[in-house]
C-alpha positions in Angstrom: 26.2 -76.7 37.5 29.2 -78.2 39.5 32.4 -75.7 39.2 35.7 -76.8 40.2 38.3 -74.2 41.6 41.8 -74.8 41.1 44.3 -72.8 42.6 47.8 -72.8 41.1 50.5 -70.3 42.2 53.4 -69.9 39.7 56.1 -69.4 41.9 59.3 -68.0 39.7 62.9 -68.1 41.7 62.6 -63.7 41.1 59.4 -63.5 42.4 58.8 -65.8 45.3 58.5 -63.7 47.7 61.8 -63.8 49.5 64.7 -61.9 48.6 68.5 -62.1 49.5 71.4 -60.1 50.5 75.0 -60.6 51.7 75.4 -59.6 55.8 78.4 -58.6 56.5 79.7 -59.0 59.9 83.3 -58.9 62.1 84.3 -61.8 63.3 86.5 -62.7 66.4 90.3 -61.5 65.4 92.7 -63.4 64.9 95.7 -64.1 68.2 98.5 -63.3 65.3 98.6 -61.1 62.4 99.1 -62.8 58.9 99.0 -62.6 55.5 99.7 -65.6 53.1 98.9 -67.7 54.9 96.4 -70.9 55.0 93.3 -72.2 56.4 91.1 -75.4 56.2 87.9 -76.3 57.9 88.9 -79.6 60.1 85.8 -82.2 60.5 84.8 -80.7 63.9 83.4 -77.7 61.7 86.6 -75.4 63.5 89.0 -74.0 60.9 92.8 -73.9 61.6 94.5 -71.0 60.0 98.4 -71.1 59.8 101.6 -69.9 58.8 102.0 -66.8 57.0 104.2 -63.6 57.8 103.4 -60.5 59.5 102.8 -58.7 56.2 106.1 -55.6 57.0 108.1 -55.6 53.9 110.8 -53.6 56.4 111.1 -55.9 59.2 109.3 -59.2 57.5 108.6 -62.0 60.3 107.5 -65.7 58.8 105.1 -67.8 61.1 105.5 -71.2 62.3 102.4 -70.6 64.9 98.7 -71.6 64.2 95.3 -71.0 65.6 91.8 -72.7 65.2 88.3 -70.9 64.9 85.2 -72.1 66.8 82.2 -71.0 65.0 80.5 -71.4 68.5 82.2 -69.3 70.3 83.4 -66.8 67.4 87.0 -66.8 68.8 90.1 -68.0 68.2 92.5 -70.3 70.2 96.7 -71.0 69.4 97.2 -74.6 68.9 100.6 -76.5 68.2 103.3 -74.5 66.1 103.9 -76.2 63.1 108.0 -77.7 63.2 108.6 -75.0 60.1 107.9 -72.1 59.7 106.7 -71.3 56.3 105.0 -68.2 54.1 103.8 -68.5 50.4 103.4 -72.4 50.7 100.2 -74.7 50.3 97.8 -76.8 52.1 95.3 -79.3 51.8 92.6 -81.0 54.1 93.6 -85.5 53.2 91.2 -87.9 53.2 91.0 -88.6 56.8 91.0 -85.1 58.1 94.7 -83.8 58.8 95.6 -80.4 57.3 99.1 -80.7 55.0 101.1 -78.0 54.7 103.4 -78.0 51.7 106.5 -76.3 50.9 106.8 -72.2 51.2 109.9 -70.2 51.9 111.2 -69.3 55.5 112.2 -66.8 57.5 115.9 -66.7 55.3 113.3 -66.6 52.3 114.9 -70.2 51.0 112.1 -72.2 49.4 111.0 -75.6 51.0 110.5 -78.9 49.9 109.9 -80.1 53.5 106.0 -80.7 54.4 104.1 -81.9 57.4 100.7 -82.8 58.8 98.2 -81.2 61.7 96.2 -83.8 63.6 93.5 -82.2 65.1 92.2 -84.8 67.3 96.0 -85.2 69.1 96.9 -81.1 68.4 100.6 -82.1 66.6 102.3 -81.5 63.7 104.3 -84.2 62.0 106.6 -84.7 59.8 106.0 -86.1 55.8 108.0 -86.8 52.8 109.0 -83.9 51.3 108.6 -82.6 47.7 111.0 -83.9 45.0 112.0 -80.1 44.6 111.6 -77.1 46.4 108.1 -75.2 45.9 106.3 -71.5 46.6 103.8 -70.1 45.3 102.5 -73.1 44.2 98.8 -74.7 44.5 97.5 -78.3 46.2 94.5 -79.9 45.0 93.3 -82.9 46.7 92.1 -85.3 43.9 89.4 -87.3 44.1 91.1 -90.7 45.1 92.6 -88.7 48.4 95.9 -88.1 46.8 97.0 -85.1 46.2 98.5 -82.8 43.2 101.3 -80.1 43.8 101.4 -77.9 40.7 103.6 -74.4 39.8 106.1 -72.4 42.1 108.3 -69.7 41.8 111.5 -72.1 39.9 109.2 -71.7 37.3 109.2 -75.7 36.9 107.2 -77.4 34.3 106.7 -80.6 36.8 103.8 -81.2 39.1 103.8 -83.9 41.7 101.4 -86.0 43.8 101.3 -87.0 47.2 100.1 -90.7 48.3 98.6 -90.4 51.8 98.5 -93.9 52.4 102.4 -94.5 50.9 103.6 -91.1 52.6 105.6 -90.7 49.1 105.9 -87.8 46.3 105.6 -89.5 42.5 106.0 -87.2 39.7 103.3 -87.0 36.8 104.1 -86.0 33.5 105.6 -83.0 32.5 103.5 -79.9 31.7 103.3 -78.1 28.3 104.2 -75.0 29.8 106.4 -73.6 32.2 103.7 -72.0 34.6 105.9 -70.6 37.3 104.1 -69.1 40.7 101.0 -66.9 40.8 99.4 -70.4 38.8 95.4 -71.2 39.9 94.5 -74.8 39.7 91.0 -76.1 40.8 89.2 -80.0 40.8 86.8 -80.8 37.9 83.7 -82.2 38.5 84.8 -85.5 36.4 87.6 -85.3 38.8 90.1 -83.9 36.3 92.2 -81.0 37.5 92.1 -77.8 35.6 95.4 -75.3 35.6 95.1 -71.8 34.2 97.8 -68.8 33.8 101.0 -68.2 36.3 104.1 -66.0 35.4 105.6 -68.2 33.2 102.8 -68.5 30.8 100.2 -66.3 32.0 97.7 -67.0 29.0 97.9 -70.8 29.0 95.3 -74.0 30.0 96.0 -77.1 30.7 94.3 -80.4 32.4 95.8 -83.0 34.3 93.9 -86.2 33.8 95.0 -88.2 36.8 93.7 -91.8 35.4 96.8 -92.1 33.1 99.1 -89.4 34.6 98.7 -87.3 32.0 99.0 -83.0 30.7 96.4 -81.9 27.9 97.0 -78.2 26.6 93.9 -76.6 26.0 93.8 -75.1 22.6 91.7 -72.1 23.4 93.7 -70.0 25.7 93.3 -67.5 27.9 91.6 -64.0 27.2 93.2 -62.0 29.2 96.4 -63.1 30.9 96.3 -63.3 34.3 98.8 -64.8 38.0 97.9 -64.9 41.3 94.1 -65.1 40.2 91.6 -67.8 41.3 89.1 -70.4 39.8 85.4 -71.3 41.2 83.0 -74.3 39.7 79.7 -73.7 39.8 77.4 -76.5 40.1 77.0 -77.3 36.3 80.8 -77.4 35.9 81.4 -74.1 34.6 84.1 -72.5 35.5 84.8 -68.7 36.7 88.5 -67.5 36.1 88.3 -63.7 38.4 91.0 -61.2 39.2 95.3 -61.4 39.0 98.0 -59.5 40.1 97.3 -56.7 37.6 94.3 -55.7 39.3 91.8 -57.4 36.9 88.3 -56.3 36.4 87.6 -58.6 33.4 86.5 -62.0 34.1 86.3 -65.3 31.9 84.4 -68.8 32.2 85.7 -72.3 30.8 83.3 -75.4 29.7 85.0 -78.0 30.6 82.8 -80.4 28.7 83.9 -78.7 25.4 87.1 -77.0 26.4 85.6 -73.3 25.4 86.5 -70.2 26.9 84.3 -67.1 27.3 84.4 -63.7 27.9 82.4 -62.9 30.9 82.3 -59.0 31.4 83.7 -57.3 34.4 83.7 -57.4 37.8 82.5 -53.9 39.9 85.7 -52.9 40.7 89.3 -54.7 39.9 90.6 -57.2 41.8 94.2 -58.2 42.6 95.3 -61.1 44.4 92.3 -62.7 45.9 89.8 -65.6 46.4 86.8 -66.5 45.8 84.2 -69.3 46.7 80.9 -71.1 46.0 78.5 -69.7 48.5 75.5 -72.4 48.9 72.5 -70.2 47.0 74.8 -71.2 44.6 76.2 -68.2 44.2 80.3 -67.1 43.2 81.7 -64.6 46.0 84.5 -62.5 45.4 86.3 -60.2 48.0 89.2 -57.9 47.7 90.5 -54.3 48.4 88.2 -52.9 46.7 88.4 -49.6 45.8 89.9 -47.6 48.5 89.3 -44.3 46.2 85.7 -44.3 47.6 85.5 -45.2 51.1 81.7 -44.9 51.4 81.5 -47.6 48.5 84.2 -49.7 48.2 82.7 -52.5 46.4 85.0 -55.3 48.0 82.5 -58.0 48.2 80.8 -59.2 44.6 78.7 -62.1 44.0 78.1 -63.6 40.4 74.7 -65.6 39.8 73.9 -68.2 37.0 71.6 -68.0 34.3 72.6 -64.2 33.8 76.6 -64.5 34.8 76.8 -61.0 35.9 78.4 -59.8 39.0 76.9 -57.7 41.5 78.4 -55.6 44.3 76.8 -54.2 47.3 77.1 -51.4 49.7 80.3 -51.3 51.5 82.1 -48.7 53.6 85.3 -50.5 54.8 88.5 -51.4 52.8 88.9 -55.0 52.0 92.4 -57.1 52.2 94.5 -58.9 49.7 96.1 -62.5 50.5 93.2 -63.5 52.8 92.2 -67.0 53.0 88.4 -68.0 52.6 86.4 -70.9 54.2 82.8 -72.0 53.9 81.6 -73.1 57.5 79.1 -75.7 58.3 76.4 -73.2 58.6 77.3 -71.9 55.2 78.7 -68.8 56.7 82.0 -67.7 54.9 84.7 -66.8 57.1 87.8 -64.4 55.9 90.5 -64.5 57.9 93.5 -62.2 57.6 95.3 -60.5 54.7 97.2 -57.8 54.5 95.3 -53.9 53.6 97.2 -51.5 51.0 96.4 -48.4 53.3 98.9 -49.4 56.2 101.9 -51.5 56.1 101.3 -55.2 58.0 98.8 -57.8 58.1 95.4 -58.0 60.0 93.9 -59.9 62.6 91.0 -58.6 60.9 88.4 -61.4 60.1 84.8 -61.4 58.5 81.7 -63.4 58.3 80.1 -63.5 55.2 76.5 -65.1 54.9 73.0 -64.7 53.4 70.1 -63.0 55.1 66.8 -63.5 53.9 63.6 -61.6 54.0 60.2 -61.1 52.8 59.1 -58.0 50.7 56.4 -56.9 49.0 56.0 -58.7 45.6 54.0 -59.5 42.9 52.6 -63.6 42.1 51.1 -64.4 39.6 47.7 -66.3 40.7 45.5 -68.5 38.1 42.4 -69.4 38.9 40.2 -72.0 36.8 36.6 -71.7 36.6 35.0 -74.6 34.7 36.3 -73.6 31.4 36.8 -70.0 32.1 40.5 -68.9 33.2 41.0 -65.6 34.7 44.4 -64.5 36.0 45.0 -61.4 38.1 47.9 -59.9 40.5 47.9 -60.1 43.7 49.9 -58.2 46.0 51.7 -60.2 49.6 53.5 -59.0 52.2 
């Protein structure tokens, strides 16, 4: 009697066989100290990090200078000072490459409206139109048409603004609902909307900016916890993640953007203050922070949250984190961290990391089927 074998190996994501874990290494250090500052990844694959202060809250320096990191090489090089120097401003990467930076306060703490432009191909800073008030503590989001929205700062304005690239002008868009103030997170919508939670000046609130007709929506559900200085990831399927705040936040929320819900989403390891996070490319949402600095073998500054089960995880750690970092996913889908300021010594860092996934094969279980003429028979079998 013929018989026909058919092999068929269920693979399931938890049990194929490979496994994955955060590495954790130091990265070359930064040429100059600085915390608030910013960083972009230009289209060489280098990123340019910028501007800031020196972190002393005695003898408090703001930086004009600015320094590019080669992946390569794992160093850093100064490049062109910017024509300003500026701390607590924003930045963002326009269509054709050059790095904006917008607003901040200066070294006599006055808050800017003056922005200009890095060109990485001729290493200069140039001028741009400035803002139609004076912004820090604000966020940039470039919006899908290359233009790009200014939103919050410390006057505790209800305006936002948006820049035209190819017009070099500042337009103002409607008014908001609510008077968000500085500390406010704002992040791009995968239907290209622009999604603006919390701030000082109304800590709970959500609103959308729908850039088609110009427009401010309030979102009726608001949010659970109030929260500044926090910070907004979207997954792949559009949710939302809304992490952290200056209170030192362990509880965490998602938004559906689809139906304007917002969810509870448990807590984080440890709480986290003013920090950042990113979409790592397993998909993953990555969290880093002080950490706690109460238990130096196990600090738990790095977390990662996973979809279906939306929990957060922590490793490992035995060093402190930092606070007012910038983050940047690298071509090789590394995650640099450069900077920040530590709460166990006064001053910023030149401290950077490199943060990326290591993968390796352990001893699991697969299911195997094998069919037999009619006859199934299914048994585990045990790989390394």
């Amino acid at each position: 009697m013929h018989k026909s074998i058919l092999y068929s190996f269920l693979f399931l994501f938890a049990g194929i066989g490979v496994q994955a874990q955060l590495t954790v290494t130091t990265a070359g250090s930064l040429n100059v100290a600085r915390w608030m500052h910013e960083s972009q990844v230009l289209p060489n694959g280098n990123v340019i990090a910028f501007g800031g202060d020196n972190g002393d809250l005695v003898s408090t320096v703001v930086l004009k200078s600015a320094e590019s990191y080669n992946p390569g090489s794992n160093s850093w090089s100064l490049v062109a000072n910017m024509n300003k120097e500026r701390t607590d401003f924003a930045s963002a990467v326009l269509h054709d490459g050059r790095v904006m930076a917008i607003g901040g306060s200066d070294q006599a703490f006055t808050t800017l409206s003056s922005c200009e432009v890095y060109d990485y191909n001729t290493n200069t800073w140039t001028g741009l139109a400035s803002l139609n008030e004076p912004r820090a503590y604000h966020k940039a989001v470039k919006l899908k048409d290359g233009r790009v929205l200014v939103v919050g700062g410390n006057s505790n304005t209800n305006t936002a603004e948006v820049y035209d690239p190819y017009s070099n002008t500042w337009q103002y868009t409607d008014t908001l609902n609510k008077r968000h103030g500085s500390g406010i997170a704002a992040t791009l919508l995968n239907d290209g909307r622009v999604l603006v939670t919390g701030g000082t000046g109304a800590s709970n609130s959500l609103e959308i900016y729908n850039p088609v007709n110009n427009s401010w929506t309030q979102v009726g559900n608001n949010l659970i916890t109030g929260r500044s200085y926090h910070n907004m990831s979207v997954m792949t399927d559009g949710t939302v993640f809304i992490t952290a705040g200056e209170s030192t936040h362990k509880k965490t929320e998602m938004f559906i953007p689809s139906t304007s819900q917002i969810f509870s989403n448990g807590n984080l390891q440890t709480a986290f203050g003013d920090c950042r996070t990113i979409v790592m490319d397993d998909g993953k949402v990555l969290i880093y922070g002080i950490g706690d600095f109460m238990a130096p073998s196990n600090t738990k500054c790095l977390e990662t949250l996973a979809s279906p089960s939306y929990t957060w995880t922590a490793g490992t750690y035995n060093f402190i984190g930092a606070d007012s970092y910038c983050i940047n996913k690298l071509r090789n889908g590394q995650v640099l961290i450069p900077g920040g300021r530590f709460t166990t010594g006064n001053g910023a860092t030149t401290n950077c990391k490199l943060i990326g996934i290591a993968s390796y094969s352990g001893c699991v279980t697969l299911d195997l089927n094998l069919t037999i003429g009619v006859t199934n028979v299914s048994y585990p079998k045990t790989t390394t």
